[in-house]
KOLKE-570450 format. One record per residue (C-alpha): residue in three letters; x, z, y; chain; residue number from 1. Coordinates in steps of 0.02 Angstrom, whole numbers. Layout:
N
ALA,X,Z,Y,A,NUM
...
This chain:
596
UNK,0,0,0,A,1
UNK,56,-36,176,A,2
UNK,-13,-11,359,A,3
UNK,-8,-181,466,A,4
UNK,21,-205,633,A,5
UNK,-148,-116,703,A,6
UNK,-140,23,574,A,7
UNK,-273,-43,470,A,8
UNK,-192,-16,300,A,9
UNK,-241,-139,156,A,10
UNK,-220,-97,-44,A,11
UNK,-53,-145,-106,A,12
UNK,71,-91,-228,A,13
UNK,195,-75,-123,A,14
UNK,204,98,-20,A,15
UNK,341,243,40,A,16
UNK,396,385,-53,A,17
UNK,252,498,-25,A,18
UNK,59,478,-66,A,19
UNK,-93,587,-61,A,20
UNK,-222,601,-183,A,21
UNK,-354,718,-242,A,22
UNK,-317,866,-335,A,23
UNK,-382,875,-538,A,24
UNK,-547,985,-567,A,25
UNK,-623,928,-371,A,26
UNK,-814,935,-383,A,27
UNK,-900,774,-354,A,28
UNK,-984,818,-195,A,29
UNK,-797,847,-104,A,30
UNK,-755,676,-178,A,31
UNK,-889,619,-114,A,32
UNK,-854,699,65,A,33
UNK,-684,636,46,A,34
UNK,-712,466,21,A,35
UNK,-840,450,168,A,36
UNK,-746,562,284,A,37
UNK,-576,443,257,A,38
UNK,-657,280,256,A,39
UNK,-749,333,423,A,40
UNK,-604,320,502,A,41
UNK,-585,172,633,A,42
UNK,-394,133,574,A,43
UNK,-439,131,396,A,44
UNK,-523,-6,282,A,45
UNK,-600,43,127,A,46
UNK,-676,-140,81,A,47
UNK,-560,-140,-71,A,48
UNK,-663,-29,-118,A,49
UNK,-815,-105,-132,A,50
UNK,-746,-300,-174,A,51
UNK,-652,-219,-325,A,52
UNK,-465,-210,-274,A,53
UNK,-334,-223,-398,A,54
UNK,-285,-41,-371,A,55
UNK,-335,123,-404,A,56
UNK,-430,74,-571,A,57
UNK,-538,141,-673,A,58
UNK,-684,133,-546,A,59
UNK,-743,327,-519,A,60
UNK,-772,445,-391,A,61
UNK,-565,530,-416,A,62
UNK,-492,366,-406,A,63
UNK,-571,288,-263,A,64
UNK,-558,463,-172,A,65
UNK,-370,462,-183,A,66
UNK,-385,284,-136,A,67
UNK,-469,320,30,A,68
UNK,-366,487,63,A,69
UNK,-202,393,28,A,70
UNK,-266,262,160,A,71
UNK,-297,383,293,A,72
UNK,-132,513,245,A,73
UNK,-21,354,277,A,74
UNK,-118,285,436,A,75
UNK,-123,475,501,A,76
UNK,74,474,498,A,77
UNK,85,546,330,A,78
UNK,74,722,400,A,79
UNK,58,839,249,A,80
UNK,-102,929,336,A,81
UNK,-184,756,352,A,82
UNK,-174,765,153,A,83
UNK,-267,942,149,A,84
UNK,-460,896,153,A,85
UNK,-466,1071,148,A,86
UNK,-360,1099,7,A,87
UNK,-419,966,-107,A,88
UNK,-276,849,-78,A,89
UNK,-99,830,-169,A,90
UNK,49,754,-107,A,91
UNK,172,656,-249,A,92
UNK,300,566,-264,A,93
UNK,286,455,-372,A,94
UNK,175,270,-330,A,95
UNK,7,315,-420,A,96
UNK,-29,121,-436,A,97
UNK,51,56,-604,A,98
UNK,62,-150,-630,A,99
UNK,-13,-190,-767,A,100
UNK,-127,-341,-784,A,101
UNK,-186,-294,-599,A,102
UNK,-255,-158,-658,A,103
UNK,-233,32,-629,A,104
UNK,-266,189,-701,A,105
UNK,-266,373,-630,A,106
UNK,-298,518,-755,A,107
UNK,-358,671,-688,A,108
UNK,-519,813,-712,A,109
UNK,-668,831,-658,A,110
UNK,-768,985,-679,A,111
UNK,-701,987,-869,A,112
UNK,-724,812,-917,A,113
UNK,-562,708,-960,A,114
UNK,-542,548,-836,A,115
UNK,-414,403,-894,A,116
UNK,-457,202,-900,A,117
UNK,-603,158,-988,A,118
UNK,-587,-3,-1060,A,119
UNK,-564,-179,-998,A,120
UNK,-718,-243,-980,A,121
UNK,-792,-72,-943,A,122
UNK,-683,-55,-771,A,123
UNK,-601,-233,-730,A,124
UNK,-733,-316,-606,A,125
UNK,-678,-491,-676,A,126
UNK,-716,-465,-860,A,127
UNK,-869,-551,-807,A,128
UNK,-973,-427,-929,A,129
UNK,-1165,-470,-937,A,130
UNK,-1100,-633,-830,A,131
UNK,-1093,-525,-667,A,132
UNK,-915,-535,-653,A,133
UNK,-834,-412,-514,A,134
UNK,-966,-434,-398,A,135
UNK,-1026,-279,-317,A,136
UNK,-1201,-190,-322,A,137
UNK,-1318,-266,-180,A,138
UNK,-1456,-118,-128,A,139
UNK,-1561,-110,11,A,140
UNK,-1628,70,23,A,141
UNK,-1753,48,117,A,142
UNK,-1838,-55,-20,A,143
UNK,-1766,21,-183,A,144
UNK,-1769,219,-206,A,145
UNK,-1628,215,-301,A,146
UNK,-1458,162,-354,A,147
UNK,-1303,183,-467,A,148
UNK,-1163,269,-454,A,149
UNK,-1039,299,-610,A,150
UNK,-1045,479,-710,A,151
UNK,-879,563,-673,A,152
UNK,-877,567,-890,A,153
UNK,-878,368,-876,A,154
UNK,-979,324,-1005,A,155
UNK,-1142,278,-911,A,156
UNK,-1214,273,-735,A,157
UNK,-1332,396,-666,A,158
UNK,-1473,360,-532,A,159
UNK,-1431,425,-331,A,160
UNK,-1542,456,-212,A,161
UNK,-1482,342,-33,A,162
UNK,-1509,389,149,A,163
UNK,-1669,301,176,A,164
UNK,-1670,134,303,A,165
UNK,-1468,77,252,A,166
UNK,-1423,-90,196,A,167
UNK,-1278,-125,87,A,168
UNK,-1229,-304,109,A,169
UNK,-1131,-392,-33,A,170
UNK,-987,-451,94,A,171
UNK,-959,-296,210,A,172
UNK,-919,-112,191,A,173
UNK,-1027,11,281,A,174
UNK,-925,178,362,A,175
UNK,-1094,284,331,A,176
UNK,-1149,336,205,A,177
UNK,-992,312,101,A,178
UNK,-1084,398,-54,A,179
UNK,-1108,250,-169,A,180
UNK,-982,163,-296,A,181
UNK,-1011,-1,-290,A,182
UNK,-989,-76,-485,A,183
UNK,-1003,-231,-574,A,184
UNK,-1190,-257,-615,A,185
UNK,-1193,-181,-759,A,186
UNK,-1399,-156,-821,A,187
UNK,-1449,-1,-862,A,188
UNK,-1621,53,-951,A,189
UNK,-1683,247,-898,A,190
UNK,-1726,296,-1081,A,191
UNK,-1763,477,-1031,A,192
UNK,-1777,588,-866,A,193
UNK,-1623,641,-917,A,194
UNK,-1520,532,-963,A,195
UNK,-1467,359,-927,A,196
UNK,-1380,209,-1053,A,197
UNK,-1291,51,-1043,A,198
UNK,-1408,-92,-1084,A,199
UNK,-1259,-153,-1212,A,200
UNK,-1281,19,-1279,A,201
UNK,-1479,35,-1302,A,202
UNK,-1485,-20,-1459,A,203
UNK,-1363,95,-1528,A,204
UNK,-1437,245,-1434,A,205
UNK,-1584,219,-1504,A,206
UNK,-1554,227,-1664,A,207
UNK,-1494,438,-1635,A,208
UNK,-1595,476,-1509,A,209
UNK,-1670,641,-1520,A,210
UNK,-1808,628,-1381,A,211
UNK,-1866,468,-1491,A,212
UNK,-1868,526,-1633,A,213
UNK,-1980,700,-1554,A,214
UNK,-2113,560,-1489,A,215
UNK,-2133,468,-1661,A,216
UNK,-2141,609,-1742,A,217
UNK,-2262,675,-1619,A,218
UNK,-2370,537,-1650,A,219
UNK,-2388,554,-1818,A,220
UNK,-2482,726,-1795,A,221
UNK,-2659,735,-1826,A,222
UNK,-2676,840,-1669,A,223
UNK,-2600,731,-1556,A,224
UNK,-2723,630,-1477,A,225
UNK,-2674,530,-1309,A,226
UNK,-2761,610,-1152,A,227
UNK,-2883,685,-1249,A,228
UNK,-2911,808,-1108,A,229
UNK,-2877,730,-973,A,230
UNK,-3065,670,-918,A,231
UNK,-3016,516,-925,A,232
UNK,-3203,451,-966,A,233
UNK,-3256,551,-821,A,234
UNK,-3169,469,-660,A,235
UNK,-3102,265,-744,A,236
UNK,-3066,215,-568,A,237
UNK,-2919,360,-538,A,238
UNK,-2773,301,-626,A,239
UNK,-2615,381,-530,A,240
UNK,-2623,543,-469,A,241
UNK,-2643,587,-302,A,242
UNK,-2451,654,-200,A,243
UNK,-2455,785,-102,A,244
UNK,-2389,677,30,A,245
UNK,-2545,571,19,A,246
UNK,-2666,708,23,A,247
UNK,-2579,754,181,A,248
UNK,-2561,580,272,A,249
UNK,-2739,586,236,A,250
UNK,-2788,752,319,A,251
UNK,-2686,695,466,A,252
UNK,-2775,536,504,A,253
UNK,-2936,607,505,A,254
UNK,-3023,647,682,A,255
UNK,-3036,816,732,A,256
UNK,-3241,836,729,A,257
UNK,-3216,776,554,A,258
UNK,-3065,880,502,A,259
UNK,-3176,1036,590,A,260
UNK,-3320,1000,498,A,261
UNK,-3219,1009,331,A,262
UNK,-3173,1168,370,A,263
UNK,-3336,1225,407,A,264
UNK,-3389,1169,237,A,265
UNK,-3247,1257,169,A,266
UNK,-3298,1410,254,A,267
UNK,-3481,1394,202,A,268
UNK,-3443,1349,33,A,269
UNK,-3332,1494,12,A,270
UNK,-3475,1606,65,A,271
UNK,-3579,1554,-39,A,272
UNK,-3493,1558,-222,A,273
UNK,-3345,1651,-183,A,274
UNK,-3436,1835,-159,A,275
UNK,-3392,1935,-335,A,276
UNK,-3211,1915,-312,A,277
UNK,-3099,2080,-343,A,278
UNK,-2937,2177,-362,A,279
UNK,-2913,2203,-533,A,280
UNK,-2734,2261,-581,A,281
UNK,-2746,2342,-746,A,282
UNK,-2589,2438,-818,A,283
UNK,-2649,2468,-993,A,284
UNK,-2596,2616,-1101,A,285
UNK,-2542,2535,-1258,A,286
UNK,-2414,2405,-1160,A,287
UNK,-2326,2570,-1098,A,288
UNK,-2191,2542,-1205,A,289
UNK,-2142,2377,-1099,A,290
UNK,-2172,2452,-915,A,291
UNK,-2043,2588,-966,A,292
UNK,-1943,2473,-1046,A,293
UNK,-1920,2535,-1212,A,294
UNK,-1922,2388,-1299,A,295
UNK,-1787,2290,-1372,A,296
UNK,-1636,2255,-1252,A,297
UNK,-1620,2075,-1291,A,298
UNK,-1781,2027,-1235,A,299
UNK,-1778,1998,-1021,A,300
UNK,-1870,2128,-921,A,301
UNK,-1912,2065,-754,A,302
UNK,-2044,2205,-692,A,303
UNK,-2153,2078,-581,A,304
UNK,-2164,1977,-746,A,305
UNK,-2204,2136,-846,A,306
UNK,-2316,2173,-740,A,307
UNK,-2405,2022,-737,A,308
UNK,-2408,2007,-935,A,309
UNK,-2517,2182,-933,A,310
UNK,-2624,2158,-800,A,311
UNK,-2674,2003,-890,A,312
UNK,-2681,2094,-1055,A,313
UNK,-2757,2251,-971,A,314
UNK,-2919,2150,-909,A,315
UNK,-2954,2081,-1066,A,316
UNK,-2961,2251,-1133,A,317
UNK,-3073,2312,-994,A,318
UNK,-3187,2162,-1025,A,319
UNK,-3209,2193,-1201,A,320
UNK,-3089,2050,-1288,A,321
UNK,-2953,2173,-1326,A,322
UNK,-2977,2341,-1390,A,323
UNK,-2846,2488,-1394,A,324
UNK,-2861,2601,-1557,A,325
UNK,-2733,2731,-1565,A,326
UNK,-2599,2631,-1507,A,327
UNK,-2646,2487,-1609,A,328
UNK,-2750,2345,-1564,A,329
UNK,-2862,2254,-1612,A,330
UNK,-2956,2100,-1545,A,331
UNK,-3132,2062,-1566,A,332
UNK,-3266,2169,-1622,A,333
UNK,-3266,2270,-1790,A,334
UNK,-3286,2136,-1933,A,335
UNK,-3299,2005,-1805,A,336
UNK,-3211,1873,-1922,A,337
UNK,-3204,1950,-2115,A,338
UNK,-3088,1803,-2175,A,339
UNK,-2958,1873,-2054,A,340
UNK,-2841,2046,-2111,A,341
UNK,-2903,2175,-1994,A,342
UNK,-3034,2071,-1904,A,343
UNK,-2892,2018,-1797,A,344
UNK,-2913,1844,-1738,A,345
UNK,-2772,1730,-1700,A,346
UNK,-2696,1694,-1505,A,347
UNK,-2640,1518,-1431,A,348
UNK,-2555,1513,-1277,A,349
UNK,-2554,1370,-1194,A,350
UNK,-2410,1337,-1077,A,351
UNK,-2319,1430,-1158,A,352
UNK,-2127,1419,-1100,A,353
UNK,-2025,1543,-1186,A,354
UNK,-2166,1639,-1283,A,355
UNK,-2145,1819,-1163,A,356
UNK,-2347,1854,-1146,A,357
UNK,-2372,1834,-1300,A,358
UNK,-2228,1935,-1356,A,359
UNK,-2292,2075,-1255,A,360
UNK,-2459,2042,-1353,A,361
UNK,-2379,2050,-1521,A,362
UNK,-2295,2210,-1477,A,363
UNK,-2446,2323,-1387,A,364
UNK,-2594,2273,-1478,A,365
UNK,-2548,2194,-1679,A,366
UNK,-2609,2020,-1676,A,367
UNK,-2557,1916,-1845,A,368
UNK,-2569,1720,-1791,A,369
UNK,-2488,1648,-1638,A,370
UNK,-2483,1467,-1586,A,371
UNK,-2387,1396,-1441,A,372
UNK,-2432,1260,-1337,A,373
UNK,-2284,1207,-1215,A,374
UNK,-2214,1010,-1185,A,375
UNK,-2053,1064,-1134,A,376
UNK,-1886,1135,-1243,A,377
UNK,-1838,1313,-1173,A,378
UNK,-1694,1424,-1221,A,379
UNK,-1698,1610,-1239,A,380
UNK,-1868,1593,-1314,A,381
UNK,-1968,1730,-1401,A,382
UNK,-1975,1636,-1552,A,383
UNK,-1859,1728,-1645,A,384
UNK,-1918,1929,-1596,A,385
UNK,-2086,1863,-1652,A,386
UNK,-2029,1801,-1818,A,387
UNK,-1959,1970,-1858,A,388
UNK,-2125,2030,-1865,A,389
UNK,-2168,2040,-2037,A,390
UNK,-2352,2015,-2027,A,391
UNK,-2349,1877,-1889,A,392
UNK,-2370,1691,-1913,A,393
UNK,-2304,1606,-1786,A,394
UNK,-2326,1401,-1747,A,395
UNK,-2274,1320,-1603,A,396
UNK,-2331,1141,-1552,A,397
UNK,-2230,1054,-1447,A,398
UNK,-2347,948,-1330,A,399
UNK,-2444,893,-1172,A,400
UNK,-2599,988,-1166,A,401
UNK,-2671,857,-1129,A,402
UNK,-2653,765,-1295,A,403
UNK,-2681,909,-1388,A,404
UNK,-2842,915,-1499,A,405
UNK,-2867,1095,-1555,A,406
UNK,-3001,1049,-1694,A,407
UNK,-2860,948,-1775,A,408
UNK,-2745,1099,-1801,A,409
UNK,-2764,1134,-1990,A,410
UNK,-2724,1308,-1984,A,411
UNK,-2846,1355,-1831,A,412
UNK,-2977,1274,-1905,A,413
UNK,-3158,1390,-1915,A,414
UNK,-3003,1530,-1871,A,415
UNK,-3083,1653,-1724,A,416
UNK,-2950,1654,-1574,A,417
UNK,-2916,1712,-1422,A,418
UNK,-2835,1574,-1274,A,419
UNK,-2712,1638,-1130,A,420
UNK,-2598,1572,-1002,A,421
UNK,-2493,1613,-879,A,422
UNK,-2468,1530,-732,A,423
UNK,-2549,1347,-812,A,424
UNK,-2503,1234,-646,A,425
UNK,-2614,1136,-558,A,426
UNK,-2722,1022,-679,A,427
UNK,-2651,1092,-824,A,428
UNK,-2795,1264,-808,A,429
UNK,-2948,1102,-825,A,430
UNK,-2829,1025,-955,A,431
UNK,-2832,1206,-1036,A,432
UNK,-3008,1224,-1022,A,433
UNK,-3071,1060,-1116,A,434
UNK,-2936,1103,-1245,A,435
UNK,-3044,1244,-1314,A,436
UNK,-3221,1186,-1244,A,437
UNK,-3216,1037,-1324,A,438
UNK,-3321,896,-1239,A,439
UNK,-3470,913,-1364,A,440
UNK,-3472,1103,-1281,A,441
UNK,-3499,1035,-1106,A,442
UNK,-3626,1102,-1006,A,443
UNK,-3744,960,-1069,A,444
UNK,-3710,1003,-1239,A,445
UNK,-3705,1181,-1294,A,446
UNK,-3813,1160,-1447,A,447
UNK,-3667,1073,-1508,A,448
UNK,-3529,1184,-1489,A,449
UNK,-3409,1131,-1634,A,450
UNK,-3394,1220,-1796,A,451
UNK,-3221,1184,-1796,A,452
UNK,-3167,1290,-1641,A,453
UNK,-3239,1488,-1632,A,454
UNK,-3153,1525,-1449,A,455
UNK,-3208,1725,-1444,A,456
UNK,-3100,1742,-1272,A,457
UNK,-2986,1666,-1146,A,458
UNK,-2870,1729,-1003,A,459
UNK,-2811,1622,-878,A,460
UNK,-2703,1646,-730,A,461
UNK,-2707,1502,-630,A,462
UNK,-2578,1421,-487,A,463
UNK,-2504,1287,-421,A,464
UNK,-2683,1219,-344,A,465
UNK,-2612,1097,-238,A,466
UNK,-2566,994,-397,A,467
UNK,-2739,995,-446,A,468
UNK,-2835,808,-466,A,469
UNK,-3010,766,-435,A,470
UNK,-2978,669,-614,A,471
UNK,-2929,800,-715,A,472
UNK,-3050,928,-629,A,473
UNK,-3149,1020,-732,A,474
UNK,-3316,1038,-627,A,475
UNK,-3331,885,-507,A,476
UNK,-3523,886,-551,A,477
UNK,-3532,1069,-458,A,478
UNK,-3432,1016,-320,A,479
UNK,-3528,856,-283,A,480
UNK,-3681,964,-284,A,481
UNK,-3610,1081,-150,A,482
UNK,-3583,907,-39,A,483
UNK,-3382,934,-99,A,484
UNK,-3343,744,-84,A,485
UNK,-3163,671,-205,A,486
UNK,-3069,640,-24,A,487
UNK,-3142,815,38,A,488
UNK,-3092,880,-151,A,489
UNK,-2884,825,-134,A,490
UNK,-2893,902,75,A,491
UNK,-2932,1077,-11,A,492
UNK,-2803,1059,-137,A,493
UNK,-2673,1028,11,A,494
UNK,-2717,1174,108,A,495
UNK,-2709,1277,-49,A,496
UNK,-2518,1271,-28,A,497
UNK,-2548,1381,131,A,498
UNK,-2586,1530,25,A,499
UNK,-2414,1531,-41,A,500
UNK,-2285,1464,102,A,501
UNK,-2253,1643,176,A,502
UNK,-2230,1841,131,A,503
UNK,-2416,1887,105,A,504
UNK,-2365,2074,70,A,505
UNK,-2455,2153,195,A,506
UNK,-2645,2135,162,A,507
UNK,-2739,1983,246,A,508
UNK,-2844,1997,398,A,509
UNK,-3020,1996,384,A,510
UNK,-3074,1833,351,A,511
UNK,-3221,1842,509,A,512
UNK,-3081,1876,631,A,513
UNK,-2987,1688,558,A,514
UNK,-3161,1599,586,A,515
UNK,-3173,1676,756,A,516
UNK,-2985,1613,780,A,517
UNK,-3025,1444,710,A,518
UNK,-3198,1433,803,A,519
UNK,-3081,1467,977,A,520
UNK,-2970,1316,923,A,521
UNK,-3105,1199,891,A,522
UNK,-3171,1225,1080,A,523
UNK,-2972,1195,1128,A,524
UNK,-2951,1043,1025,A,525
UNK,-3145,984,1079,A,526
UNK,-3079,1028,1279,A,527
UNK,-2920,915,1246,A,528
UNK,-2812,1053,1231,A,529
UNK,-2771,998,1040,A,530
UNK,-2713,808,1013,A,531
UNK,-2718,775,840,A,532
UNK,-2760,859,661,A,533
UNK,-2572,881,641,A,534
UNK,-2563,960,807,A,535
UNK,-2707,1075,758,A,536
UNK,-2637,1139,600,A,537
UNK,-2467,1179,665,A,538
UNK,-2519,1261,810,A,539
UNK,-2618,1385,670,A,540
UNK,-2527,1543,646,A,541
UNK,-2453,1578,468,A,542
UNK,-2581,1711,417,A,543
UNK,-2732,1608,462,A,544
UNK,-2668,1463,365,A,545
UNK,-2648,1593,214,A,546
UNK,-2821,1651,226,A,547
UNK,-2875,1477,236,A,548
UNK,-2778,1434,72,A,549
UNK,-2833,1579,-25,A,550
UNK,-3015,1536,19,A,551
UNK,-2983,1335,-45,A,552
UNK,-2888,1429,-188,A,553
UNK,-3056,1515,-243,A,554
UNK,-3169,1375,-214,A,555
UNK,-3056,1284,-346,A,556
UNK,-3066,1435,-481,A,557
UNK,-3234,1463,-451,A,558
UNK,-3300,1291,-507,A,559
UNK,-3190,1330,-651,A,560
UNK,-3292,1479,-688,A,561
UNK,-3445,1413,-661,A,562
UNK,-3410,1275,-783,A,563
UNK,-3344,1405,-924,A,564
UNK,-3507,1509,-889,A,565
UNK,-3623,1358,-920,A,566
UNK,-3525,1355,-1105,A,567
UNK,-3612,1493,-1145,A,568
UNK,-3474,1627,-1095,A,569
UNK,-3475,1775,-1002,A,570
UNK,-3326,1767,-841,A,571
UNK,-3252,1844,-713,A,572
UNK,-3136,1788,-584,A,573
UNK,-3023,1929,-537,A,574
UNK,-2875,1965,-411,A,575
UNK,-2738,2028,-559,A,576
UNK,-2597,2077,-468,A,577
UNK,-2547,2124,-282,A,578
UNK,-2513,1970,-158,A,579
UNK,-2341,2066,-141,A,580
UNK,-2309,2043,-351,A,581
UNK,-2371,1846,-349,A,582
UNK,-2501,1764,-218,A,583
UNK,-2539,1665,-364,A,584
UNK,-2651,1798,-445,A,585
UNK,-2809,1728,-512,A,586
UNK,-2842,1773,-676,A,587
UNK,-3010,1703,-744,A,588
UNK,-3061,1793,-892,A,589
UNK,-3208,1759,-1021,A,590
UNK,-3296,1791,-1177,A,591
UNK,-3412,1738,-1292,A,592
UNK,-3575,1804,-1239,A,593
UNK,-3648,1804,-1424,A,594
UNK,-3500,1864,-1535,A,595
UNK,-3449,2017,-1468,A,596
């Protein structure tokens, strides 16, 4: 390498007797800082970079940063601080660049992963692989979301997310953002959400791959049924779901009489259905054993989650669908089911994650069959302490809710059981919900309740309401009748997220004082005051925003009850925990009003 006449250095192999480049084991964010801090420069030029120079090979984020540092060391007057970049940077001795069929290799670490030259076609731009030869990746952000860089590991290329609104031109370098490789086009496919594979290498991928092999075999089970429980009969015309960021760009382009009226039907609504709500934060006796912590030290004890788990637990015994005898429980009423050991029925939980509630379950009140539901792969799970138990049969079923079809389950079938869930996000509480009531229990159709499923009693805490959709709902029919309209429907679910976006600790004001507030901004906003829905909503303060989401929050839950009660169920919607534990602390419990 050299520096010309205007100090605008150009790759060569040629250079002096000292050199900068990055230190082994530099995280790929510095390199990436590096790179784009160095080639920012006004008396540097980096466009070897992208056009696929003959040095500084294999093409990776440690080569091309000690590319660009070397560059601006030597055009900085190869100062030894202007090789720092705050103590990432090593001066040598020796010319990194090696001759050898033009191309170069630099070995090094990164963040435990060994870095040499990957192989000729792999990292020489004019190996013309997939007939792309060296040129370099073309993106325009602004139209594409995403593009490739190369995995520090070098054996595939993982997705980046650009600054939005910057084109990268084929035959010029841009100075910033300096945070993409550019590569020969090598194709990729995006097999997983986690991992990405050469298009050369599909083939062979597929053949191992584990995630494949989990849907096949998925598909084979006579339980899986696709969207089973999603309502997809309900609402053909919804396809995608609905963003948050389109339920808001929604809400903002509304007028302001319109956006006051919705809240006025909010308020009205809320009034209406929303009266029998309570505080109901139940430490039972027999889970005393967990709130002192005197169970085994492997499991995790997070107190707000322990506390949770028994409130949950602690309302189903004050309801009636747990009962505490001497220490041991029992669920269900005496001889309820006299196929089952004990008259104890068996419990699925659905979203399940690592299996903690109904560990606690197992532990306090003597249950014998557990079943799982959860999509996901955790580690740490409960799994194991709940194997240990002698009596306990456990089964877990790895899938979507929605796709599940609980008749289908051999050994649930005519098996009484209990459903519970912690925290089921968003649509997932409706997906719950038809899981169990299956669609020939609808409200239309309660003479038919299947023979397959005997549901005795659920427990539901619900959250994440701003990821509910109007096509997964469970109750549109009940919110249509209260004049709740599908565009009205997705508004509520946005302002749900107020509940939730600040320290709610201290208790809420009375919800009369926020109308008064609100009714004072509507005569500001109607006087000019206000410009804009946006305007409006920002110039709310937090707490009134809260109380507005809690109330959308409960208009949500209680169509959910409503449509659990027509099933022929007894229910309750209750407050289970202190805003200060969770603010997402609906629990809606039921029972069977005929077999207890």
């Amino acid at each position: 390498m050299h520096a010309n006449g205007n100090k605008v250095l150009q790759p060569t192999n040629q250079g002096g007797n000292t050199w900068c480049i990055v230190k082994p084991s530099t995280d790929t964010d510095r390199l990436l800082y590096n790179i784009e801090y160095s080639c920012a420069q006004t008396q540097v030029n980096c466009s070897s970079i992208q056009l696929g120079g003959s040095c500084f090979h294999p093409k990776n984020a440690v080569s091309y940063a000690s590319f660009s540092m070397n560059l601006f060391y030597r055009a900085a007057g190869k100062h030894p601080w202007n090789c720092h970049f705050n103590g990432t940077g090593l001066i040598i001795s020796q010319n990194p660049c090696k001759q050898k069929n033009d191309t170069v290799s630099i070995r090094g670490t990164l963040k435990g992963s060994k870095l040499g030259a990957a192989s000729e076609t792999e990292v020489d731009g004019r190996a013309n692989r997939n007939g792309h030869g060296g040129e370099p990746l073309q993106v325009l952000a602004s139209q594409e979301k995403q593009i490739l860089r190369q995995h520090p590991s070098q054996r595939f290329l993982v997705l980046w997310q650009p600054q939005p609104q910057v084109q990268w031109p084929v035959d010029s370098m841009p100075t910033r953002p300096f945070s993409v490789f550019f590569l020969p086009l090598f194709t990729i496919w995006v097999f997983s959400f986690s991992l990405s594979v050469l298009k050369d290498n599909l083939e062979g991928h597929v053949k191992r791959c584990p995630l494949l092999k989990q849907v096949q075999s998925l598909a084979l089970q006579p339980f899986y049924q696709k969207g089973v429980n999603g309502g997809r009969g309900e609402e053909k015309e919804d396809v995608d779901n609905v963003s948050s960021e389109t339920k808001r760009a929604a809400l903002y382009s509304m007028g302001v009489p319109e956006f006051f009226k919705l809240i006025e039907k909010i308020e009205s609504v809320h009034g209406l259905i929303c009266k029998d709500i309570r505080d109901s934060h139940k430490i039972p006796e027999a889970c005393n054993m967990w709130i002192k912590g005197e169970v085994d030290g492997k499991l995790p004890f997070q107190e707000k989650h322990v506390m949770q788990q028994a409130s949950i637990l602690g309302n189903l015994e004050e309801f009636g669908v747990l009962k505490n005898d001497v220490g041991k429980e029992q669920c269900g009423s005496e001889g309820a089911y006299e196929g089952e050991k004990n008259g104890i029925p068996a419990v699925v939980e659905f979203g399940a994650g690592r299996g903690y509630l109904t560990q606690m379950l197992a532990d306090c009140y003597g249950i014998e069959r557990v079943f799982l539901v959860e999509r996901k792969s955790y580690k740490l799970k409960a799994d194991r302490s709940l194997r240990q138990k002698e009596s306990l049969i456990l089964e877990r079923l790895r899938i979507d809710i929605e796709d599940l079809n609980l008749n289908a389950v051999e050994s649930l079938r005519g098996v009484p059981y209990l459903a519970i869930g912690k925290h089921l996000c968003g649509p997932a509480t409706d997906l719950t919900l038809r899981c169990c009531l299956a669609e020939d229990s609808s409200p239309d159709n309660v003479e038919h309740y299947s023979s397959n499923q005997d549901l005795r009693g659920l427990a539901v805490a619900t959250c994440c309401h701003h990821l509910c959709q109007w096509k997964h709902y469970i109750n549109k029919k009940y919110l249509s009748n209260l004049g709740i309209s599908k565009e009205e429907f997705h508004a509520i679910t946005w302002f749900t997220s107020w509940a939730v976006d600040a320290d709610h600790g201290s208790d809420l004001p009375d919800i009369i004082n926020v109308k008064l507030h609100l009714e004072l901004i509507q005569k500001e906003a109607c006087s000019g005051d206000a410009n804009g829905v946006e305007e409006i909503t920002k110039n709310m303060k937090v707490v009134e925003r809260a109380v507005l989401g809690f109330m959308c929050k409960q208009i949500i839950d209680m169509g959910r009850l409503m449509w659990v009660k027509e099933c022929g169920f007894e229910t309750q919607l209750v407050r289970y925990v202190p805003s200060s534990i969770s603010p997402e602390n609906h629990l809606l419990i039921a029972r069977h009003a005929t077999k207890f």
